[in-house]
N, C-alpha and C positions, 0 to 999 in steps of 0.2 A: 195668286200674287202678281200675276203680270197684270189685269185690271187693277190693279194697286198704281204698280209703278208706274205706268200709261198715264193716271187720274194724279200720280203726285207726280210727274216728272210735268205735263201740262200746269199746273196749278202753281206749283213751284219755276216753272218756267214764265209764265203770268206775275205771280208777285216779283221775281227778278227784277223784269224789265221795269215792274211800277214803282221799286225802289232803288233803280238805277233812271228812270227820268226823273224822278221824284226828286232824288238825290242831287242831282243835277242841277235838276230845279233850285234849289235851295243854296246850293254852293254859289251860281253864277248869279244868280236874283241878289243875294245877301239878305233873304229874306226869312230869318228865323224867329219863324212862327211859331208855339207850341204846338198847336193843332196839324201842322204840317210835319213838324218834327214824330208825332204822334202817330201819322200816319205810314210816314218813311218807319218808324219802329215797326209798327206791326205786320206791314207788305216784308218788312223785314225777318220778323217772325216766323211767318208763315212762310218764307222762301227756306230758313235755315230749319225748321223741323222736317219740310222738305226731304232736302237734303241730306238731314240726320236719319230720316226715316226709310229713305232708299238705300240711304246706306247701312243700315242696318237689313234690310233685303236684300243685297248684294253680298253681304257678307258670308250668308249664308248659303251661296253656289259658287258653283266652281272655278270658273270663268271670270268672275267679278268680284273677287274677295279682295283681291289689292286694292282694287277704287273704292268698295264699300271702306273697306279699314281707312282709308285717307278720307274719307267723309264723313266718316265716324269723328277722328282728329281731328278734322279741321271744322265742323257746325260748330262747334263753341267757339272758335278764335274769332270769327266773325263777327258775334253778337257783343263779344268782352271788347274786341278793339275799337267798336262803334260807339261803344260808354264810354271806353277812358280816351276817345279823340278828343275830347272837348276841351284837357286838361294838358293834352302833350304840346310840347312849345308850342304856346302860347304867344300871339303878336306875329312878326313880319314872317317868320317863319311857317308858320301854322299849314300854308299850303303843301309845304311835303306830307304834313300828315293827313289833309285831306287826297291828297294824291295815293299815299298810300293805302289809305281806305277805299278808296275807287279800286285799285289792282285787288286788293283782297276781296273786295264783292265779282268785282268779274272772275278771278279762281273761282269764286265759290258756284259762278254762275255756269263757267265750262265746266267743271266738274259735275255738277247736277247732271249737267245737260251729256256729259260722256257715261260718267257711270249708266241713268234712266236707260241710254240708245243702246249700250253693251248688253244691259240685263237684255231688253227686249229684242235685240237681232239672237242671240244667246236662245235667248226660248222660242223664237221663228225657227229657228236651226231646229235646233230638238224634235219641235213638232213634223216638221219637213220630214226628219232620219225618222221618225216614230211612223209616216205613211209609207215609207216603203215596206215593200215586205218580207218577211224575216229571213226567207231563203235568199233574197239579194242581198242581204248585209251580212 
């Protein structure tokens, strides 16, 4: 499992960043594209299963079960506040909700990024206490 989280915490850490310049992109250009929007969804995608995915590995030890469970709750709010931004105050307004949707990807991007580091110092430790030997412990 830790070549899991290593391979989704990198990957997911990869599509973050391309849906937060992406994103970016799109906000300050005023440039909405479909094909752009298309792609901000699915770097999107792949960040949030991500994250649902590590946290669903995390859940599962000792150590890491409180971040896995909040990654657990929070991969869908991600994905659900992304659709229904397009609809929330609508006109001059509109930028708190795109503001708000930037804070909610960056959560979602420390979090990846804390849960992934925890599991994997977590299973460094172990292996570390696992080489000494067993009359020293």
């Amino acid at each position: 499992m830790k070549k899991t989280v290593h391979i989704l915490h990198w990957v997911g850490g990869i599509a973050g960043l391309g849906v937060l310049a992406l994103g970016l992109f799109i906000w300050i250009s005023g440039m909405n594209l479909p094909t752009l929007q298309m792609v901000h969804a699915s770097l999107g995608l792949i960040f949030v299963l991500s994250l649902l995915i590590i946290g669903i590995i995390a859940v599962q030890n000792r150590g890491t079960r409180l971040l896995g469970a909040v990654c657990i709750v929070y991969a869908p709010l991600v994905p659900v506040f992304g659709i229904v931004q397009m609809i929330l105050l609508v006109g001059d307004l509109h930028w708190i909700i795109r503001t708000a949707h930037l804070l909610v990807g960056l959560v979602a991007f420390v979090l990846l990024g804390m849960t992934g580091m925890r599991y994997l110092r977590l299973k460094q430790s172990e292996r570390e206490v696992s080489k000494v030997p067993q009359l020293v412990r």
